[in-house]
gemmi code that builds the backbone of each chain (N, CA, C; Angstrom):
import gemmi

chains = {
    "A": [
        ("UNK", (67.107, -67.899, 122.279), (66.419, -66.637, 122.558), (64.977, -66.702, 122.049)),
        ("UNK", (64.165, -65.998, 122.948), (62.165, -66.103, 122.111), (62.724, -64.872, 122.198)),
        ("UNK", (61.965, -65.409, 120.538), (61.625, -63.639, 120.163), (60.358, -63.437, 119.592)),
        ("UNK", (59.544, -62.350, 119.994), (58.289, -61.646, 119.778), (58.208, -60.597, 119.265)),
        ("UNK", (57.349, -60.565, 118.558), (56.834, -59.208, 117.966), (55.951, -58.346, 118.570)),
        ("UNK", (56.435, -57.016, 119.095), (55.415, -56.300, 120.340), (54.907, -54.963, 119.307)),
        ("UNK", (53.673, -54.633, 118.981), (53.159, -53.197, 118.925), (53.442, -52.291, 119.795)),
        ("UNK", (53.127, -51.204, 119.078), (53.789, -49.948, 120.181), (52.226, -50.401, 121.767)),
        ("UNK", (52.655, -50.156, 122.547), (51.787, -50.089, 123.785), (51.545, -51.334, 124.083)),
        ("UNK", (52.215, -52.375, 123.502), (52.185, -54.187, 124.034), (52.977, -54.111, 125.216)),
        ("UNK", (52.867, -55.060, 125.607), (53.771, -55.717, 126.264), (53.859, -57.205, 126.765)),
        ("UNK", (54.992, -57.366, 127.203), (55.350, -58.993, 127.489), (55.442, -59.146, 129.019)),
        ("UNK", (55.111, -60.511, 129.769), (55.044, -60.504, 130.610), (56.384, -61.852, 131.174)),
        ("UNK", (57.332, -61.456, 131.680), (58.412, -62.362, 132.549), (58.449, -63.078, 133.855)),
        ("UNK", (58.399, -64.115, 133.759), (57.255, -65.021, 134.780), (56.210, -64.661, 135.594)),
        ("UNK", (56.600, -64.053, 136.709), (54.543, -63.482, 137.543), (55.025, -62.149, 137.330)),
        ("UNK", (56.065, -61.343, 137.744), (56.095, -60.137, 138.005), (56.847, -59.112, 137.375)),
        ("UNK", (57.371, -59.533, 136.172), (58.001, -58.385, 135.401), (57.451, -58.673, 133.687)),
        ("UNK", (57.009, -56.776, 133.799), (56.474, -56.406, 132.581), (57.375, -55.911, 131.750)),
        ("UNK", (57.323, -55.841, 130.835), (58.178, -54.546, 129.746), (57.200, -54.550, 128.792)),
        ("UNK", (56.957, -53.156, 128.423), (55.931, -52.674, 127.406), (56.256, -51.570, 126.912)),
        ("UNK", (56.438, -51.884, 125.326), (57.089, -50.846, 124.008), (56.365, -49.521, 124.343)),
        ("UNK", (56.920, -48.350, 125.051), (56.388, -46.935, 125.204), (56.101, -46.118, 123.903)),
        ("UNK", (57.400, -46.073, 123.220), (57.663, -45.138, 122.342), (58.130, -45.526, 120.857)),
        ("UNK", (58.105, -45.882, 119.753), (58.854, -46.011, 118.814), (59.429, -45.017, 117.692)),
        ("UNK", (60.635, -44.094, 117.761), (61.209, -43.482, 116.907), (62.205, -43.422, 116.041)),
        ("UNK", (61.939, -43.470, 115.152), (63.045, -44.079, 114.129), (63.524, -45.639, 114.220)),
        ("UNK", (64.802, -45.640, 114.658), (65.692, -46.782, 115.217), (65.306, -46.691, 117.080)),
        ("UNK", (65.159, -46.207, 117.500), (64.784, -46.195, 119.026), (63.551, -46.613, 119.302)),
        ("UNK", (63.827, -47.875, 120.554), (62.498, -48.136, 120.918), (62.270, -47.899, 122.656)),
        ("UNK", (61.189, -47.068, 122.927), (61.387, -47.058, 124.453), (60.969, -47.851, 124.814)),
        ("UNK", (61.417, -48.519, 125.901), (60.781, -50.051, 127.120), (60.398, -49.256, 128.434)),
        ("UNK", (58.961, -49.746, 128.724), (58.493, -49.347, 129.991), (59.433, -50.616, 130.640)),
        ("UNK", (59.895, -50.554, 131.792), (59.952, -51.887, 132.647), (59.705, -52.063, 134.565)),
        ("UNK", (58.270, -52.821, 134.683), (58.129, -53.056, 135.419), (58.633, -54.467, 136.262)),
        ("UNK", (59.574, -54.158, 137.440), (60.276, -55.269, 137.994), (59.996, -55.222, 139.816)),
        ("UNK", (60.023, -56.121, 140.604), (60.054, -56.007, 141.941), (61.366, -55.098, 142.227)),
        ("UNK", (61.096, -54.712, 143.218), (62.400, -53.930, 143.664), (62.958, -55.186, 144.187)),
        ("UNK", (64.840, -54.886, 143.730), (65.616, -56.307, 144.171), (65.541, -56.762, 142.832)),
        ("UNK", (65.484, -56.529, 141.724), (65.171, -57.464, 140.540), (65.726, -56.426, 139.165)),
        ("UNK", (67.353, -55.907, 139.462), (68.133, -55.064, 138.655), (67.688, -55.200, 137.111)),
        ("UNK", (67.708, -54.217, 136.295), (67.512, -53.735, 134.915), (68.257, -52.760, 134.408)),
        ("UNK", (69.193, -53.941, 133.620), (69.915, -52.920, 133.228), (70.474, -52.426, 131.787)),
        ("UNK", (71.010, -52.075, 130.906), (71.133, -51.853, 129.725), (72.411, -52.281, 129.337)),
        ("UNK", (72.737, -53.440, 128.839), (73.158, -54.329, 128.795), (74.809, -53.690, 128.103)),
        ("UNK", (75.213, -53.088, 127.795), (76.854, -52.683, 127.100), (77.140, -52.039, 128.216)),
        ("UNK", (76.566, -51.196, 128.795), (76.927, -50.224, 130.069), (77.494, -51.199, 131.159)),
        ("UNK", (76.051, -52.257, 131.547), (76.669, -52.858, 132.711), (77.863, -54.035, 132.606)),
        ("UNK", (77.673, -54.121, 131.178), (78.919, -55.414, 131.265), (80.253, -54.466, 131.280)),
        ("UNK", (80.447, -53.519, 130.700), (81.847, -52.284, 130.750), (81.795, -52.297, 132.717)),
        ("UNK", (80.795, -52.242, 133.554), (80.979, -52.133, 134.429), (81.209, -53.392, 135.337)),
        ("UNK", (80.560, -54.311, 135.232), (81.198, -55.705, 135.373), (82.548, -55.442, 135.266)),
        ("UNK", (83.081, -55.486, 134.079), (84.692, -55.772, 133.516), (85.284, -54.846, 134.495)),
        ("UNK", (84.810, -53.802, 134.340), (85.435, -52.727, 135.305), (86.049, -53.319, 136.958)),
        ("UNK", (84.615, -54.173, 137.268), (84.565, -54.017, 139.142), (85.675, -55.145, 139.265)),
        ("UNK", (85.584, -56.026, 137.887), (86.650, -57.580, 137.725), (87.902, -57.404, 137.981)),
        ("UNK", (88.560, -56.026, 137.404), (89.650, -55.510, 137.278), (90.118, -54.808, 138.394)),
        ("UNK", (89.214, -53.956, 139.119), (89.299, -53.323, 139.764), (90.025, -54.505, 141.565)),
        ("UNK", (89.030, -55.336, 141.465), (88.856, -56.317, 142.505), (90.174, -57.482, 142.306)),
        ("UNK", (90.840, -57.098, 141.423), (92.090, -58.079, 141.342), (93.701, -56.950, 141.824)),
        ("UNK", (93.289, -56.809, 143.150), (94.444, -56.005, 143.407), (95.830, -57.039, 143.987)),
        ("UNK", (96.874, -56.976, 143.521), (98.120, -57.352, 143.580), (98.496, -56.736, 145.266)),
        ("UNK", (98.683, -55.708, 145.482), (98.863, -55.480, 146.896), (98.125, -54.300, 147.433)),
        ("UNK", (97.471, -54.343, 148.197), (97.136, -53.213, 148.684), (97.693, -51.867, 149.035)),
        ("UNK", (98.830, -52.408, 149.490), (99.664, -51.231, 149.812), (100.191, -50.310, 148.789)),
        ("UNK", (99.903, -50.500, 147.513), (100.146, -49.772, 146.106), (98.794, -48.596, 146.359)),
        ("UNK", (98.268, -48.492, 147.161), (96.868, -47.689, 147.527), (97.186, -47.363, 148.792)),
        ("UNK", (97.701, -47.388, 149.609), (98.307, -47.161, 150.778), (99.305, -45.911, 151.171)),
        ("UNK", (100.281, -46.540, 149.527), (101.134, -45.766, 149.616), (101.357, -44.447, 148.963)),
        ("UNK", (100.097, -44.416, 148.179), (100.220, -43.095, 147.501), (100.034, -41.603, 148.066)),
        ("UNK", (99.130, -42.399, 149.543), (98.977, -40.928, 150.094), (99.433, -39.484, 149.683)),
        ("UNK", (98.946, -38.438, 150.823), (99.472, -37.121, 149.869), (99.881, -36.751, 151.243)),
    ],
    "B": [
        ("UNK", (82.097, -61.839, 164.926), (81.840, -62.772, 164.365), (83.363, -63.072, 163.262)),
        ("UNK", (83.996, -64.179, 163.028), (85.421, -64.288, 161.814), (85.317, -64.257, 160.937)),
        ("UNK", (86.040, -63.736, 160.231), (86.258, -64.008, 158.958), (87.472, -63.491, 158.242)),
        ("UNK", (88.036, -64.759, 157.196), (89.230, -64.909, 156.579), (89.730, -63.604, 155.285)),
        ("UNK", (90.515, -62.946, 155.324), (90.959, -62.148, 154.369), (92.196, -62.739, 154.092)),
        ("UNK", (92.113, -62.913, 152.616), (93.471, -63.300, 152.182), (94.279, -62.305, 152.327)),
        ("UNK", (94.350, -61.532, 152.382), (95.268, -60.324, 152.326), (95.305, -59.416, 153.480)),
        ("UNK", (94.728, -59.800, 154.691), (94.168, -59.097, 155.953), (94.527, -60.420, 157.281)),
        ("UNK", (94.332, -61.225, 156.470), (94.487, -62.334, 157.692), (93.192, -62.712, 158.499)),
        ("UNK", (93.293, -63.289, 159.571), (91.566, -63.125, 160.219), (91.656, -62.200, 160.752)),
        ("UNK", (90.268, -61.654, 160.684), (89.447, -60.445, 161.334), (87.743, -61.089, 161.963)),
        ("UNK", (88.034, -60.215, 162.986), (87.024, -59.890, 164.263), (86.222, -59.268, 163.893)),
        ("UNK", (84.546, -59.337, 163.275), (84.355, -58.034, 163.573), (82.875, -58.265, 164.205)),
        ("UNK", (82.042, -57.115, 164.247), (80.850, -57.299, 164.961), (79.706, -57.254, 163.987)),
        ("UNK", (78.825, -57.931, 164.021), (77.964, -58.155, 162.991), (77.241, -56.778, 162.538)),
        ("UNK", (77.128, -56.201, 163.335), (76.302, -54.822, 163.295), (77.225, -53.749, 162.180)),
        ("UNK", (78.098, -54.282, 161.546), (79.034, -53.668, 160.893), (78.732, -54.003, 159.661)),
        ("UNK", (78.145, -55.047, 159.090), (78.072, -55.916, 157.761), (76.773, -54.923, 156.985)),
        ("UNK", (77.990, -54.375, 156.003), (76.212, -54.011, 154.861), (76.104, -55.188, 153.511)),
        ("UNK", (74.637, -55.199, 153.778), (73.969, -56.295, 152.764), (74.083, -55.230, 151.323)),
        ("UNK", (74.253, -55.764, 150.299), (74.351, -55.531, 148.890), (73.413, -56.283, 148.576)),
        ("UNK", (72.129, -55.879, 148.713), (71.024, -57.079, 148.001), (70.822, -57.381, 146.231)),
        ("UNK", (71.681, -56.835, 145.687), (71.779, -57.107, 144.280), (73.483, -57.639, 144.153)),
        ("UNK", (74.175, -58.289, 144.952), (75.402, -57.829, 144.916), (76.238, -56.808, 144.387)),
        ("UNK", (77.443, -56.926, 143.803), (78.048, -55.694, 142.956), (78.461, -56.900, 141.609)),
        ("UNK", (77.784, -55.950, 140.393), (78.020, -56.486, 139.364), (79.708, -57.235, 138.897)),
        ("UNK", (79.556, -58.553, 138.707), (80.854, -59.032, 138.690), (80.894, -60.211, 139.636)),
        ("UNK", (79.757, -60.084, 141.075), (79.985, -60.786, 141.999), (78.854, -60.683, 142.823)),
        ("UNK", (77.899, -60.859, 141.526), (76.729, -61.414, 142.302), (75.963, -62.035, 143.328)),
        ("UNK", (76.649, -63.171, 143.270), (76.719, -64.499, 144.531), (77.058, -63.683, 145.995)),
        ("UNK", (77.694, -62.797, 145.994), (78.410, -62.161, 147.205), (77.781, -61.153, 147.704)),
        ("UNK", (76.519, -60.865, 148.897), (75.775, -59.499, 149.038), (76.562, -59.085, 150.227)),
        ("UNK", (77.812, -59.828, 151.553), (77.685, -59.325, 152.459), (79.126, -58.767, 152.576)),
        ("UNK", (79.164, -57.175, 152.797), (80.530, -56.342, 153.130), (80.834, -55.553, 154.434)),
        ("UNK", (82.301, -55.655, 154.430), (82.389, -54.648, 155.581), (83.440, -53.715, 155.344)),
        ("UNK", (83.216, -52.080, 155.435), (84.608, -51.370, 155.245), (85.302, -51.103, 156.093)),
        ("UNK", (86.556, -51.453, 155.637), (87.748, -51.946, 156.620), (88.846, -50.010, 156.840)),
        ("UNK", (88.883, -49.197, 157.714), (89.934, -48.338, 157.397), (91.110, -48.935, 157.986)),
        ("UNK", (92.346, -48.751, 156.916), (93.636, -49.636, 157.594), (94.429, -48.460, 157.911)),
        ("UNK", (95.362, -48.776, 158.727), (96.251, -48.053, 159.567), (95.703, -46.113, 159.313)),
        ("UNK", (94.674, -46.023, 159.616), (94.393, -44.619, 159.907), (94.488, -43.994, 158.711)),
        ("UNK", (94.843, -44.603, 157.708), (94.154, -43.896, 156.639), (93.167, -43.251, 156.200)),
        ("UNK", (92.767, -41.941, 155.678), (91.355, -41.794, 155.659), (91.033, -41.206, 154.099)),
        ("UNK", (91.831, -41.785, 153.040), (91.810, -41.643, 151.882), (90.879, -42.998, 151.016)),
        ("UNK", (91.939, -43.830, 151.460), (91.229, -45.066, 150.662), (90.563, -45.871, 152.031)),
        ("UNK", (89.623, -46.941, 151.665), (88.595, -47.776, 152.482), (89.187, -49.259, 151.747)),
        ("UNK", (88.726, -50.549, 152.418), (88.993, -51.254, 151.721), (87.243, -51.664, 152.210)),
        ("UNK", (86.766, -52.012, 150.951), (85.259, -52.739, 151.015), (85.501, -54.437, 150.583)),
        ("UNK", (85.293, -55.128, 152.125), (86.003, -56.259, 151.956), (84.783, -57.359, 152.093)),
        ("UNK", (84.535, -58.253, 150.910), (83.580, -59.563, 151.376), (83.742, -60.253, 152.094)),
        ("UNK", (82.741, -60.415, 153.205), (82.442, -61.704, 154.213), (82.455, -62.650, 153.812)),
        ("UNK", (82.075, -62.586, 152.630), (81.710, -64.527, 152.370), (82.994, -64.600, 151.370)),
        ("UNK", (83.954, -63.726, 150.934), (84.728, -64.689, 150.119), (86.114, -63.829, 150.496)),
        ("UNK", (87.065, -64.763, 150.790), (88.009, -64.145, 151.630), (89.137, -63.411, 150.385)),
        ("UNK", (89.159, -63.734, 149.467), (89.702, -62.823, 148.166), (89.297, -61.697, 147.480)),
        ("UNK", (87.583, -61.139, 147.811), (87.231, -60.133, 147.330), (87.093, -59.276, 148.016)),
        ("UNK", (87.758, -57.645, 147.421), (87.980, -56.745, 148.206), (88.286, -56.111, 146.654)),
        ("UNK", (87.409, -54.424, 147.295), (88.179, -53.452, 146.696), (88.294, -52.123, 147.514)),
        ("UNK", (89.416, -51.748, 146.906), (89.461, -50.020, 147.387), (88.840, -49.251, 146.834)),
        ("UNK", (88.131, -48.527, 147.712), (87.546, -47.528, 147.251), (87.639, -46.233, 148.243)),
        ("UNK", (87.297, -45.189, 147.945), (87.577, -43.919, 148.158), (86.116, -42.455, 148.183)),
        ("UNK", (86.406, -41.760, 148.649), (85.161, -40.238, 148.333), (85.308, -40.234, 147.042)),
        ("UNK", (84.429, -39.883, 146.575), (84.835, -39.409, 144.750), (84.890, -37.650, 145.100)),
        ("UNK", (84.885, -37.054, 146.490), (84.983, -35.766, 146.232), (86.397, -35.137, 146.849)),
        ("UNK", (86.903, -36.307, 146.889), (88.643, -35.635, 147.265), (89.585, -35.603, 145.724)),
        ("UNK", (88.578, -35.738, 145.005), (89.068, -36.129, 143.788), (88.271, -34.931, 142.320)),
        ("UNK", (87.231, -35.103, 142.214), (86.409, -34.276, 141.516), (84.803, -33.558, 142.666)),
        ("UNK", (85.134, -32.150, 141.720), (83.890, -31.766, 143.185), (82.913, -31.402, 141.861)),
        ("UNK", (83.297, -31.975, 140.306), (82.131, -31.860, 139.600), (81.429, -33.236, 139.435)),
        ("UNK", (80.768, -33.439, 140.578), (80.164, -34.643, 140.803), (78.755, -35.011, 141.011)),
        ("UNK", (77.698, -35.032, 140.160), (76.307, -35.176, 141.075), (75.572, -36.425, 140.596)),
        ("UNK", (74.762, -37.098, 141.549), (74.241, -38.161, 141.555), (72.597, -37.977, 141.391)),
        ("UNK", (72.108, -38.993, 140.836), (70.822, -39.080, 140.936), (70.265, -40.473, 141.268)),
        ("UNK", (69.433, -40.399, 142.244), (69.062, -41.814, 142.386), (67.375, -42.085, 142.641)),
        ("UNK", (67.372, -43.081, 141.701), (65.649, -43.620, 140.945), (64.906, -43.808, 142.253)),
        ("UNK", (63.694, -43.541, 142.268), (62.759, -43.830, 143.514), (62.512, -45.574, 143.817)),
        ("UNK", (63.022, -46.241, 143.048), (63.212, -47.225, 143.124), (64.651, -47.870, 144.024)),
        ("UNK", (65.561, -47.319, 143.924), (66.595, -47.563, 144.279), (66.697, -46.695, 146.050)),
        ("UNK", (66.128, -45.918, 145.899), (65.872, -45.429, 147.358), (65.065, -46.523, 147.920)),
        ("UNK", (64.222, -47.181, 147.490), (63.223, -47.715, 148.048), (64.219, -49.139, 148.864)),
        ("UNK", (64.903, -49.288, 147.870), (65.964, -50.410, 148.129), (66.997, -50.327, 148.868)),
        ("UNK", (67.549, -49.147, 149.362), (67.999, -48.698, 150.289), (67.214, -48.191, 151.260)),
        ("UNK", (65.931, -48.098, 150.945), (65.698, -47.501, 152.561), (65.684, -46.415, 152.760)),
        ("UNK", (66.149, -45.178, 152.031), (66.195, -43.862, 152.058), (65.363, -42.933, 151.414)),
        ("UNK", (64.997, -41.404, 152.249), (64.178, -41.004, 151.631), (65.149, -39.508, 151.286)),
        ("UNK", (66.412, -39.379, 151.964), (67.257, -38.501, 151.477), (68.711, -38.660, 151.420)),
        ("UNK", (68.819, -38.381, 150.029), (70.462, -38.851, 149.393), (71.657, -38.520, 150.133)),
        ("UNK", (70.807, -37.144, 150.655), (72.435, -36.948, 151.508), (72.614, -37.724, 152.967)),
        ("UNK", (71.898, -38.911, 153.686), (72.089, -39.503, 153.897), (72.526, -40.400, 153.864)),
        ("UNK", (73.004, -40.633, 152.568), (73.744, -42.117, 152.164), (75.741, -41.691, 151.714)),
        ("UNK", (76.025, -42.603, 152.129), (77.889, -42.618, 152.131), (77.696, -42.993, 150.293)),
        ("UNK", (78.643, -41.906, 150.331), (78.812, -42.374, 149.039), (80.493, -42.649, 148.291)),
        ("UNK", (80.616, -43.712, 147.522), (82.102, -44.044, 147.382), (82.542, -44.894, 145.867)),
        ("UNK", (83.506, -44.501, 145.447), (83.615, -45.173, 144.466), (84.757, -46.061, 144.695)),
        ("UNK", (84.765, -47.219, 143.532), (85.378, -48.056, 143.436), (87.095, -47.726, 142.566)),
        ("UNK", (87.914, -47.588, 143.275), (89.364, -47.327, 142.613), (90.474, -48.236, 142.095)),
        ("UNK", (90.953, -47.979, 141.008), (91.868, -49.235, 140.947), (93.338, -48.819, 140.420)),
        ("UNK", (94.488, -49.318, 140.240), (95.708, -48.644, 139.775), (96.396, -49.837, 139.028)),
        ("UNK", (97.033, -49.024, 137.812), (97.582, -49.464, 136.457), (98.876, -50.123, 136.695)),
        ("UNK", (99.123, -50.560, 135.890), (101.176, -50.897, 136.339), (101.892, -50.045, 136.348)),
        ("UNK", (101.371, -48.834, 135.751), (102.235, -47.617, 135.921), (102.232, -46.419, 137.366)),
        ("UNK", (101.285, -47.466, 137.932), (100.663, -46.601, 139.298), (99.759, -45.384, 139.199)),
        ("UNK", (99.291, -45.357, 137.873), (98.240, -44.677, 137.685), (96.735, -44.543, 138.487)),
        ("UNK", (95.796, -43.867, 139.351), (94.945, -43.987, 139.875), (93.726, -43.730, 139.274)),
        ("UNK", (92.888, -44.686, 139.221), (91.544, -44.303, 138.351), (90.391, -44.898, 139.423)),
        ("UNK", (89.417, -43.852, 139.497), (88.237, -43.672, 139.868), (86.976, -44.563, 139.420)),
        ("UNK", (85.955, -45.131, 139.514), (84.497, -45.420, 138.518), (83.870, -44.699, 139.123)),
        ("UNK", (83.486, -43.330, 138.623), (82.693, -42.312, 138.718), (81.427, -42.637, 138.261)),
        ("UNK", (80.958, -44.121, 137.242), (79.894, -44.076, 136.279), (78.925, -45.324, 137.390)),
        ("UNK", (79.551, -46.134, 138.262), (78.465, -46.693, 139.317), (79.511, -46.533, 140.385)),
        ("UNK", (78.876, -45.538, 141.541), (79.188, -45.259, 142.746), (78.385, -46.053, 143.577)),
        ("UNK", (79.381, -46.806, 144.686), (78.808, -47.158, 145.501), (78.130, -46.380, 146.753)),
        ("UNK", (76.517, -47.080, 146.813), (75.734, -45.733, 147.762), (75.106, -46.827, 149.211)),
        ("UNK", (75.790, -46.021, 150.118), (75.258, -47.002, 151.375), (74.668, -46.452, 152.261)),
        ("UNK", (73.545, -47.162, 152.853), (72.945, -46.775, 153.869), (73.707, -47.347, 154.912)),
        ("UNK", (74.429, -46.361, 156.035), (75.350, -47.021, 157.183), (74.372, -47.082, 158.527)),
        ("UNK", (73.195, -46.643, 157.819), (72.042, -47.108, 159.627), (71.156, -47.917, 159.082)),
        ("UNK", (70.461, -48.722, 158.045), (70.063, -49.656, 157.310), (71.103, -50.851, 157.255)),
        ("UNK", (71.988, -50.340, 156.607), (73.517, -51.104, 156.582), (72.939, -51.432, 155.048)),
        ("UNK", (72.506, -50.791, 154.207), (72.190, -51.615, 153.058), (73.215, -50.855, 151.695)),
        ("UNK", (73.431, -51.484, 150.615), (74.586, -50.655, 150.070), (73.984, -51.537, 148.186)),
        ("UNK", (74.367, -50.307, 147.268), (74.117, -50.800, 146.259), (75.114, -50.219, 145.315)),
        ("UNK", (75.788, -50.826, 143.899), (76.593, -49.921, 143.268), (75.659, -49.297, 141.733)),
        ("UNK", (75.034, -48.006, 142.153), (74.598, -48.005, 140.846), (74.702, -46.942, 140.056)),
        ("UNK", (74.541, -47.390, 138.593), (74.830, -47.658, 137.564), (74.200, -46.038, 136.779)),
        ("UNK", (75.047, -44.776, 137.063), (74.341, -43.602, 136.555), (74.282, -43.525, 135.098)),
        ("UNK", (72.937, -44.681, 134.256), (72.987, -44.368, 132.697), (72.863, -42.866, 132.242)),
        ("UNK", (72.249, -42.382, 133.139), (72.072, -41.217, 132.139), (73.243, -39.765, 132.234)),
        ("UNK", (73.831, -40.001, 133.113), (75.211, -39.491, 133.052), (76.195, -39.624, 132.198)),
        ("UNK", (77.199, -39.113, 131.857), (78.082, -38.878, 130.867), (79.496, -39.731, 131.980)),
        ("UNK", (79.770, -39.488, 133.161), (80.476, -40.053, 133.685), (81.642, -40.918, 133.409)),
        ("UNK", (82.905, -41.114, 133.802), (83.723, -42.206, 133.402), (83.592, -43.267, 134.048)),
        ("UNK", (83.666, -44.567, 133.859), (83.735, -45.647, 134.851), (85.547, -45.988, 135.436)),
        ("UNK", (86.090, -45.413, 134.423), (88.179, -45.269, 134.934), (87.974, -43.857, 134.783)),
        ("UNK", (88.149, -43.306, 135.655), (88.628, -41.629, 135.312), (89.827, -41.886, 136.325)),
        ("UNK", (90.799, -41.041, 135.284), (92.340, -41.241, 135.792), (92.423, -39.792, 136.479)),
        ("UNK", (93.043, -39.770, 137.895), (92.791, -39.087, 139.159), (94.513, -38.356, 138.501)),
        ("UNK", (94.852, -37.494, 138.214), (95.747, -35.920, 138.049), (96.422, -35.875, 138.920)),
        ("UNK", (95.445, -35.338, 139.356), (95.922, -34.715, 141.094), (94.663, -34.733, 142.154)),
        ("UNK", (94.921, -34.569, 143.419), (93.617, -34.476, 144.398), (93.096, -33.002, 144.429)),
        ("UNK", (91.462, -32.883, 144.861), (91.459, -31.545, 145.249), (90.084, -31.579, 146.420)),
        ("UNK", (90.852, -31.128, 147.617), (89.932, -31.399, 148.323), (88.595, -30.694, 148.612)),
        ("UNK", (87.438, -30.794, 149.237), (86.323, -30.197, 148.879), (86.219, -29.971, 150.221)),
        ("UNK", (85.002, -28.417, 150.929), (85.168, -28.120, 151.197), (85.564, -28.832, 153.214)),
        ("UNK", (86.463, -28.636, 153.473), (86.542, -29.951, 154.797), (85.388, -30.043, 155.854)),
        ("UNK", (84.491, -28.686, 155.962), (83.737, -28.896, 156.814), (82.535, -30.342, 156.167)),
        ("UNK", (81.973, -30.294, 154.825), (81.507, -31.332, 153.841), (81.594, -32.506, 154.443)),
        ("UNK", (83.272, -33.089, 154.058), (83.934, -33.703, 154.057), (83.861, -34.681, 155.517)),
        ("UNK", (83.942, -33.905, 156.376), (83.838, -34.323, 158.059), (82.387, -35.305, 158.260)),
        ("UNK", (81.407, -34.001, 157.530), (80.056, -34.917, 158.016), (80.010, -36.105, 157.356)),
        ("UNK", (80.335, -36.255, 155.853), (80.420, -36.915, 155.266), (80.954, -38.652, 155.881)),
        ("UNK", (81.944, -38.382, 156.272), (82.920, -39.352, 156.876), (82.329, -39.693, 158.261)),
        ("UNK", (81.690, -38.578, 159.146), (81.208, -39.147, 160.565), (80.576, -40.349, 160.201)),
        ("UNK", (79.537, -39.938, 158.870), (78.411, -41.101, 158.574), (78.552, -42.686, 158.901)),
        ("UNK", (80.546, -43.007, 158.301), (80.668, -43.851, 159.026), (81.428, -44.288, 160.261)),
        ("UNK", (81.532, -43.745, 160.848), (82.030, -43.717, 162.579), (81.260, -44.665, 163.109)),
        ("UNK", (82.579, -45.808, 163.833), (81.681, -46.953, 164.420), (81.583, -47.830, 163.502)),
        ("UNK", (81.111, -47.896, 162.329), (80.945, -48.420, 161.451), (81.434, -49.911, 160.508)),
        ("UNK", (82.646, -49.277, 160.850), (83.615, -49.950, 159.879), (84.539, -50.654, 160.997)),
        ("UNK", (85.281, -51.826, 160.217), (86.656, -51.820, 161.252), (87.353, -51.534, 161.295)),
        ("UNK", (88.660, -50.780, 162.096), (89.490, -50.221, 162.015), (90.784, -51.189, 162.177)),
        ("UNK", (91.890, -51.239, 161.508), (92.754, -52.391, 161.157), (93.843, -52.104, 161.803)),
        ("UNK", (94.776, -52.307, 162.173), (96.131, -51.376, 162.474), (97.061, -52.612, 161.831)),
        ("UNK", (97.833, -52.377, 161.287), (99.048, -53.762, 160.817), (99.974, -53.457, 161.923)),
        ("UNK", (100.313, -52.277, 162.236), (101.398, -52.055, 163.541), (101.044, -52.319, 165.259)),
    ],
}
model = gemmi.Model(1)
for chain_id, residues in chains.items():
    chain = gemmi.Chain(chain_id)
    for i, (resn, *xyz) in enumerate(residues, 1):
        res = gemmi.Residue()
        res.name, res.seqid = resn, gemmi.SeqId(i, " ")
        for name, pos in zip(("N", "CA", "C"), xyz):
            atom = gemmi.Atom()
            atom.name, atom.element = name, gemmi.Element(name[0])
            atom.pos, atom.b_iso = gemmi.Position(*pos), 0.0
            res.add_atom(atom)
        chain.add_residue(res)
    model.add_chain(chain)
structure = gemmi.Structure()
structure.add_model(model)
structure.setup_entities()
């Protein structure tokens, strides 16, 4: 991992086209501006892996018809 | 154009049917191209089935036959990526899955949002919502049907329609 030290209103630059630059610093919270191409996801990293795991689980269906059959 | 479903067998369908996932769906990156399948006239669950990999598929469903305390927000960025300049244009659906106990749970926390005249489709990720990503489904409650209709025309034509019989 590089790791840098950013002042509030720095920022770092991720190969040609994505920025992130420290907005805000309060307390323990730090805000990230982040500039990315559209097509080039950002995401906050505990959320999307719970959702990963989620779509993993979700996408391992045994039979379909267990969804079929529940109708009402 | 073919393609193999393990669990569907081969299917026919017409290219004009395929929505691109240009970020894929988290989990399955590698994979942007889908098509939703309705099987035997069902109009509860969908199956959103990958072109390129004949094992991935999920069911998914309205999230408003289910909860009608539901609202979305989506970043001007993410419109941009779909193509849209109004939300209620876009199909919206979540991803469902069931327990060994036959329990039904919802991901209310990234709904999948598609453009069905773009054909473009993304699953995202409402941080700033409180949302569940399993919300376990009670009971159904349907919303109001006239809603519901337009909702569903959106994809008419769309999809393929399967019959096993």
């Amino acid at each position: 991992m590089l790791v840098l030290t950013r002042k509030l209103d720095e920022s770092i630059i991720i190969g040609d086209n994505i920025k992130v630059t420290v907005i805000s610093i309060i307390g323990k919270q730090v805000k990230l501006g982040i500039e990315a191409p559209v097509g080039v996801p950002v995401h906050r990293e505990e959320v999307y892996l719970k959702i990963k795991d989620e779509n993993i689980s979700a996408a391992n269906i045994d039979d379909i018809d267990n969804f079929f059959s529940l109708g009402e | 154009m073919k393609f193999f479903s393990s669990r569907l067998g081969e299917l026919n369908i017409d290219e004009t049917i395929i929505i691109n996932f240009p970020e894929g769906i988290p989990g399955f990156n590698d994979f942007k191209k889908y098509v939703i399948i309705q099987k035997d006239n069902n109009k509860t669950f969908f199956i959103l089935h990958s072109v390129e990999n004949k094992d991935l598929a999920f069911i998914i469903t309205y999230p408003f036959f289910f909860t009608l305390d539901y609202s979305i927000e989506i970043s001007d960025e993410d419109c941009e990526l779909l193509k849209i300049d109004d939300v209620n244009k876009l199909g919206i659906f979540v991803i469902t899955k069931i327990d060994k106990d036959k329990n039904l749970f919802i991901n209310l926390k990234a709904p999948l949002c598609i453009n069905f005249e773009a054909k473009l489709g993304k699953q995202i990720i409402l941080y700033d919502k409180d949302y569940s990503p399993a919300f376990k489904i009670e009971k159904t409650c349907l919303s109001e049907e006239q809603d519901l209709k337009e909702k569903l025309t959106l994809m008419e034509n769309k999809i393929l329609y399967y019959n096993e019989k």
